[in-house]
C-alpha positions as CSV (number, residue, x, y, z in Angstrom):
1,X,87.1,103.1,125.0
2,X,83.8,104.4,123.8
3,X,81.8,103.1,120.7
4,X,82.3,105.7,118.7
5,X,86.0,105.7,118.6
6,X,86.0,101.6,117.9
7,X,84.0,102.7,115.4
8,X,86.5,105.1,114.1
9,X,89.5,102.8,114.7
10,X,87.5,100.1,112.5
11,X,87.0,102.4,109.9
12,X,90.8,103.4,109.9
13,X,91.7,100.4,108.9
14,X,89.2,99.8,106.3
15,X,90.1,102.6,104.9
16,X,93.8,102.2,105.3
17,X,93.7,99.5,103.6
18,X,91.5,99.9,100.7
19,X,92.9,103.2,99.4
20,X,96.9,101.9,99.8
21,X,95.3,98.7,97.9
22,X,93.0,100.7,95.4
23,X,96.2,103.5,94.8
24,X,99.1,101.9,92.6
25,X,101.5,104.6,93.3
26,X,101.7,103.3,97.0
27,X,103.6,100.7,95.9
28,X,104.2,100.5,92.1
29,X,107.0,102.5,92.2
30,X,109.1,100.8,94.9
31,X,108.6,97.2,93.0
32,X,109.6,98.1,89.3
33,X,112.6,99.7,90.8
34,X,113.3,97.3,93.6
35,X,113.4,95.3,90.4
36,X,115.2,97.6,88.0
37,X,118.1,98.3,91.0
38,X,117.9,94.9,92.4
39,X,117.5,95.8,95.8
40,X,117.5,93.5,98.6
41,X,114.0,92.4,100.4
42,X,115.0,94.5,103.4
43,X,116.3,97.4,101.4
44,X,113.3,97.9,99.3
45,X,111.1,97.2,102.8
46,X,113.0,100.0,104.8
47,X,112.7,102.6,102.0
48,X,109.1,102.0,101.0
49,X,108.7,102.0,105.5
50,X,110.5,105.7,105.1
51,X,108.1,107.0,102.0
52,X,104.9,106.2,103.9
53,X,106.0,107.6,106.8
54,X,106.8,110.5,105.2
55,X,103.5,109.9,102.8
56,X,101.2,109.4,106.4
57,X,103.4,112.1,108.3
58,X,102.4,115.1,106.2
59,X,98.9,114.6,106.1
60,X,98.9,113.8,109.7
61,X,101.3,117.6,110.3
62,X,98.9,119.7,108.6
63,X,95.2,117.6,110.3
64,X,97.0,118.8,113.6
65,X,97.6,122.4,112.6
66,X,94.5,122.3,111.1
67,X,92.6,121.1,114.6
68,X,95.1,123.7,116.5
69,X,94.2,126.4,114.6
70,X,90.4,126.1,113.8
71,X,91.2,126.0,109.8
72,X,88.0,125.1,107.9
73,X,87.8,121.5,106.8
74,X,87.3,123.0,103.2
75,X,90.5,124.2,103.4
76,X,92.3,121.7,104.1
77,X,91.3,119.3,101.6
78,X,92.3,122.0,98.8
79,X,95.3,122.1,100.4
80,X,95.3,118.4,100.2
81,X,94.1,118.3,96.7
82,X,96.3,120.8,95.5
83,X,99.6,118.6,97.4
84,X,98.2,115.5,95.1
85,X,98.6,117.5,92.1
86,X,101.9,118.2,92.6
87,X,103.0,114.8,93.7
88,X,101.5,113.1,90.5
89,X,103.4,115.4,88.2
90,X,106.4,115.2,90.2
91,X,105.9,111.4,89.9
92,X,104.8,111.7,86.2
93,X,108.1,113.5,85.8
94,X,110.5,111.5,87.8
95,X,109.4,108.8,85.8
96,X,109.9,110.2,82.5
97,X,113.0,110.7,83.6
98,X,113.9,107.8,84.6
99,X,112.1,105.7,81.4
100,X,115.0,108.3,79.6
101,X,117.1,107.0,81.1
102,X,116.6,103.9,81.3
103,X,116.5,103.2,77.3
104,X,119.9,105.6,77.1
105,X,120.9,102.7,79.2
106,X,119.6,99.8,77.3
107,X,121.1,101.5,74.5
108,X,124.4,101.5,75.4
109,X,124.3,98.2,77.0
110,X,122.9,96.6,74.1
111,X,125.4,93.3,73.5
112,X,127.7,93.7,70.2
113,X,130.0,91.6,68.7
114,X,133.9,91.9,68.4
115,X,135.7,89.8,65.6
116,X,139.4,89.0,66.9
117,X,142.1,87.6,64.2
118,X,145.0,85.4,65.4
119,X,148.4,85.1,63.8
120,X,147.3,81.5,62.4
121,X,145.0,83.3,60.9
122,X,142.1,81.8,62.4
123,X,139.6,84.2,64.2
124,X,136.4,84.0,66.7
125,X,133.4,86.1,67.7
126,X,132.2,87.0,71.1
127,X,129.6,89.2,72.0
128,X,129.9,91.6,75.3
129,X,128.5,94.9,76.4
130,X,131.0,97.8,77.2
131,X,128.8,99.7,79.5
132,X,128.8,97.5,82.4
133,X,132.7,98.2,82.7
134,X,131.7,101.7,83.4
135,X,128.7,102.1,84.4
136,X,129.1,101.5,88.0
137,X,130.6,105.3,89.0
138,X,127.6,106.7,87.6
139,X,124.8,104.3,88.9
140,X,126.3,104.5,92.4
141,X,125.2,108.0,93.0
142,X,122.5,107.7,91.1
143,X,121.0,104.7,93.4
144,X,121.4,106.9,96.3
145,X,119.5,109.8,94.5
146,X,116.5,107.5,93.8
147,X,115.3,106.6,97.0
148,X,115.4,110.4,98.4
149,X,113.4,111.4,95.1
150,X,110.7,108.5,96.1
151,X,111.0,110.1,99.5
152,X,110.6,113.8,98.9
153,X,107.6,112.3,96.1
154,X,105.6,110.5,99.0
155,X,105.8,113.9,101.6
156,X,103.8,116.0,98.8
157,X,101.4,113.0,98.3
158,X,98.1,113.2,100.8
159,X,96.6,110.8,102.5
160,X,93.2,112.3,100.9
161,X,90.7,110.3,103.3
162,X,93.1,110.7,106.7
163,X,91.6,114.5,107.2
164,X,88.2,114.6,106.6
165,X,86.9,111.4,107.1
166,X,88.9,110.6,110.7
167,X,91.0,112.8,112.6
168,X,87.9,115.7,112.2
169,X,85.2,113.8,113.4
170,X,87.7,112.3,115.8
171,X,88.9,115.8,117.3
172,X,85.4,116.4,118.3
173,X,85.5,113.7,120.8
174,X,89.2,114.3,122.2
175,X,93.0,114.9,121.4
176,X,93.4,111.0,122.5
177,X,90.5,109.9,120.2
178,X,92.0,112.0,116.9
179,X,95.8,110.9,117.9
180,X,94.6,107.0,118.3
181,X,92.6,106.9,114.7
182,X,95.3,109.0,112.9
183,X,98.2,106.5,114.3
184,X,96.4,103.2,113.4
185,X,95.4,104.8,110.2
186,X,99.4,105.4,109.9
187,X,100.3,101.8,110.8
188,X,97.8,100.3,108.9
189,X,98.9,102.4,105.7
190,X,102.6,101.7,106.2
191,X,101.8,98.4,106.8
192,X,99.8,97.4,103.7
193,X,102.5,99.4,101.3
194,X,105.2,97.3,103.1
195,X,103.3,94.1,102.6
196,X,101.9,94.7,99.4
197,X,106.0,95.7,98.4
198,X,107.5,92.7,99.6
199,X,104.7,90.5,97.6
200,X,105.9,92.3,94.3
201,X,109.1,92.0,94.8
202,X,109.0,88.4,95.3
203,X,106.9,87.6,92.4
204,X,109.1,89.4,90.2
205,X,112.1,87.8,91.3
206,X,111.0,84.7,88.9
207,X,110.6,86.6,86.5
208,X,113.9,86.3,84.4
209,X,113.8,87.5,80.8
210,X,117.6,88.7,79.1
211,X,115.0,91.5,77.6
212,X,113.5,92.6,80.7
213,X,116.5,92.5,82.7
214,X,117.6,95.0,80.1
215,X,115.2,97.3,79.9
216,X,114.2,97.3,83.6
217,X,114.8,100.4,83.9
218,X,112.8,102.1,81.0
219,X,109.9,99.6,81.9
220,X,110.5,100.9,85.7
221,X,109.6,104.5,84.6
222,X,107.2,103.9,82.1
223,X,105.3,102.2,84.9
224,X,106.0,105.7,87.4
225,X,104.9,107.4,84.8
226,X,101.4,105.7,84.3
227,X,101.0,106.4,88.6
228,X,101.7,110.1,88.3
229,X,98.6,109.9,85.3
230,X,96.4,107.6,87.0
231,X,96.9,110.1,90.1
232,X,96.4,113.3,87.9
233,X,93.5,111.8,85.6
234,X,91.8,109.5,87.4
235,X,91.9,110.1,90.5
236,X,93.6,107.2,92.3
């Protein structure tokens, strides 16, 4: 193994690291809902190992083409740039949506109180929510929905730095060299989401507030919403 591509390998994991770590949207999204759905550890895991692949796997198709074909690096990063445009509105969007949604939710869940009189002509109060009697129909298909929207979400989002900074000056050593720093940039990228996931998910599980836990899924989107602008306005 030459230098040069130890070199590269190095600085696919640097990088890997720093812009999962530096991006909120790599893993944001998958531990406000993880939260707001109350997915298990290993559900929330598989589906966030799923998004990056598919987050790492389309960046990775069109590098190839682009080495296959001789397509100018130029290019390909508008390409690129023009993909992350359309992923942070499509995640701007989904999470409006889904903040919609989620204080329709709240709304109707909210706890009210029923007065009952008895033949003795006592009576008593208790408070209960209606929705949660019926909501279950319509949050089952619903919960499947969200992790294909997360998924199809993550394939439009580049990996901006994958293309120009490592698999081109990669190809010009070798096929090996460019496949070897694209997959441990893959790993690396997968791995930190996964990682970073699982930490958020556990933190939040002490966190147990009867106003949260009923607007999870409002504060779920609000915070996919402020991704899709951080990605559109500032860059991340």
């Amino acid at each position: 193994m030459s230098q040069e591509l130890i070199i590269l390998l190095i600085t696919a994991v640097t990088l890997a690291f720093t812009h999962t770590i530096f991006g909120p949207d790599h893993y944001l999204p998958f531990i406000v809902i993880a939260k707001a759905k109350k997915w298990s550890p290993l559900k929330t895991a598989w589906i966030t190992f799923l998004c990056g692949l598919g987050h790492v796997g389309s960046s990775l198709f069109i590098g190839i083409l682009g080495v296959v074909f001789g397509v100018a690096l130029l290019k390909l990063q508008f390409v690129e740039s023009f993909r992350g445009n359309i992923a942070g509105w499509l995640l701007f969007c989904f999470g409006l949506m889904y903040f919609l949604w989620g204080l329709r939710k709240a709304w109707r869940n909210r706890p009210h109180s029923h007065v009952h009189l008895h033949e003795d002509g006592s009576k008593h109060e208790h408070i209960h929510s209606h929705e949660q009697a019926h909501i279950h129909v319509h949050e089952g298909s619903e919960a499947n929905l969200t992790p294909w929207v997360l998924f199809i979400i993550f394939v439009f989002g580049p990996c901006e730095v994958l293309i120009p900074l490592l698999m081109y000056p990669a190809a010009q050593a070798s096929w090996y060299s460019m496949m070897m720093v694209a997959g441990v940039f893959s790993l690396a990228t997968i791995g930190t989401m996964i990682a970073i996931v699982t930490l958020g998910v556990y933190g939040f599980s002490f966190v147990r507030f009867s106003f949260l836990e009923r607007h999870s899924e409002s504060i779920a989107g609000f915070s996919i919403m402020l991704c899709g602008l951080a990605i559109q306005f500032l860059g991340l």
